[in-house]
C-alpha positions, 0 to 999 in steps of 0.5 A: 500500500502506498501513503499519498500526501496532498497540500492544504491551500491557505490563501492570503490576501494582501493590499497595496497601496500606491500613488502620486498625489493620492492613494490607490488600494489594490489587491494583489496576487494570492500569496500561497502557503501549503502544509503536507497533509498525508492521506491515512493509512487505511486498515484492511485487517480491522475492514475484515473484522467488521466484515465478519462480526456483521455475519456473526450476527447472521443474516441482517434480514428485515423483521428479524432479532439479528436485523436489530442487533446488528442496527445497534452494533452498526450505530454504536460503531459510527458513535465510537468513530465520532459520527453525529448518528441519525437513525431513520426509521421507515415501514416498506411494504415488500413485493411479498406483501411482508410490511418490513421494519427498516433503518437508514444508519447516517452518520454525518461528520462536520454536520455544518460544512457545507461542502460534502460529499455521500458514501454509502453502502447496505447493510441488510441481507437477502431474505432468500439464496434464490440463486443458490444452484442448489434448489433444496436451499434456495429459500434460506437467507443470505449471509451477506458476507460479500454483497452487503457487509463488505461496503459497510466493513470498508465505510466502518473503517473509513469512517475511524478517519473522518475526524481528522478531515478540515472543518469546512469538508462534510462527509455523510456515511449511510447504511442503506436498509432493505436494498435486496428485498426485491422480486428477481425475475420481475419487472417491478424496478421499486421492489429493490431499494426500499431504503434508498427510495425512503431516504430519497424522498425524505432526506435526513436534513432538509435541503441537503447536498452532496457533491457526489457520492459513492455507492459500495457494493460486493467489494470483499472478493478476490480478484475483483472486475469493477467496471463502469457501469452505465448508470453512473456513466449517465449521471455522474461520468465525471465523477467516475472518470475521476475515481477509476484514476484515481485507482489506477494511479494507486496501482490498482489497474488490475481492479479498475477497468474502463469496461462498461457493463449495463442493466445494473440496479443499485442504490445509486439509481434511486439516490441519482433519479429521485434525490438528484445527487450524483452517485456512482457505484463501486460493484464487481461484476466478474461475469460475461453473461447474465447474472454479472455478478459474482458465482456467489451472489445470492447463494449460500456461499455469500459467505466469509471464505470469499472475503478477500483482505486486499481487495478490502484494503485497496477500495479502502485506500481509494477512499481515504484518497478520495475524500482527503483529496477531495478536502484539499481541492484536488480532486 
């Protein structure tokens, strides 16, 4: 892992003063002074463990005590890193007809800067391993190592950092609840991300902005393929552009590609379409053919023997890189 460093600008201004018979007040060019500010080290063992205490609970379904448990756990966790917490709850009625009892888990950093920037990730469990290969399991609930608690194991410990950032950068991490409850096979698009729609059309403060966020999904697995997907590229292609550079100057070219891969929907859609902040998403899709995703989405394996500490560390660091360089204009 490499450690980067970015300048913090202090400009001052100064007043000159000149004349014959009378003075004139002008201003000068901005004198500059910098101060290094290094990017911190981001934690790919400690992103692991919070990974796997999230399937210690075991699956965070709606409705259910490990759902509970595991929102106060997630709370707690955001208030030991110095986060202001708010918890939204919210009732969605899911496909099935089941009224489901769901959290969106905000924790916001410098709340009063103005400029700020989302990072977001689910934190539930799919009610059912519907893509199981094996038909006899397919209606048990997904442990959600991979698609879920890896993006809330890497915002987690993100968020240990933000403290450190100037006063004037914001950052808001949330949790999104209730993203994989949805039909699979059907055409209903809202049956998914029912808690990026509430927040959508309820925002936590009123009137609030981000300058773009940054949606992580399934990003735990070994060897990833994060390609641009093509609903980022339609709302925010600079932003992308701007992170998958970022990557691959970080050496992470392997990971990065500028292959574009269609017909992803994420919580990013919702925050894009209905809250009209700009957000891409971080989401590996490995595969050619349908489903893209990887052989372990939505089955039985979602499991902790496919979580992977470098890829953990370096979506991670590209974080940090991200929101440091960002605080200091350079991104």
């Amino acid at each position: 892992m490499k450690n980067f460093s970015f300048l913090l600008v202090v400009i001052s201004l100064f007043v000159s003063c000149q004349g014959d018979s009378k003075q004139k007040t002008t201003t000068t060019a901005p004198k500059v002074e910098v101060t290094n500010i290094p990017i911190p080290r981001f934690d790919r063992e400690a992103a692991y463990n919070f990974v796997a205490k999230q399937v210690e609970f075991g699956p965070r379904v709606p409705n259910t005590d490990a759902h509970k448990a595991t929102k106060e756990w997630l709370s707690s966790q955001l208030k030991a890193h110095g986060a202001t917490v708010i918890e939204q709850d919210f009732k969605a009625k899911a496909y099935t007809g089941t009224v489901l009892n769901g959290t969106n888990i905000i924790g916001q950093y410098n709340p009063s800067a103005k400029k700020r920037i989302l990072l977001a990730a689910h934190w539930d469990s799919r009610h059912v391993t519907d893509n199981d290969p094996d038909a006899a399991k397919q209606n048990l609930p997904v442990d959600a190592a991979d698609d879920g608690a890896s993006g809330v194991g890497v915002l987690l410990e993100v968020s240990k950092h933000l403290n450190t950032l100037p006063a004037d950068m914001g950052v808001d991490i949330i949790f999104f609840d209730a993203e994989d409850y949805g039909e699979s096979g059907g055409n209903n698009t809202y049956s998914w991300c029912l808690g990026s729609q509430h927040w959508s059309r309820n925002l936590h403060v009123g009137g609030y902005k981000a300058k773009y966020g940054i949606l992580l999904d399934m990003v735990g697995a070994k060897n990833p393929r994060f390609r641009k997907d093509d609903v980022s590229l339609r709302y925010a292609p600079n932003i992308v552009n701007k992170v998958w550079k970022l990557a691959r100057e970080m050496g992470h070219s392997s990971y990065f590609t500028d292959e574009i891969v269609t017909g992803i929907l994420d919580d990013h859609f919702m925050v894009n379409s209905i809250a009209g902040i700009k957000m891409i998403d971080i989401i590996n899709t490995p595969g050619d053919t349908s489903p893209v995703f990887v052989k372990h989405w939505h089955t039985t394996n979602d499991n902790m023997e496919n979580i992977n500490k470098r890829t953990l560390g370096a979506v991670g660091q590209l974080m940090l890189a991200v929101i440091f360089n960002e605080a200091m204009g350079k991104f």
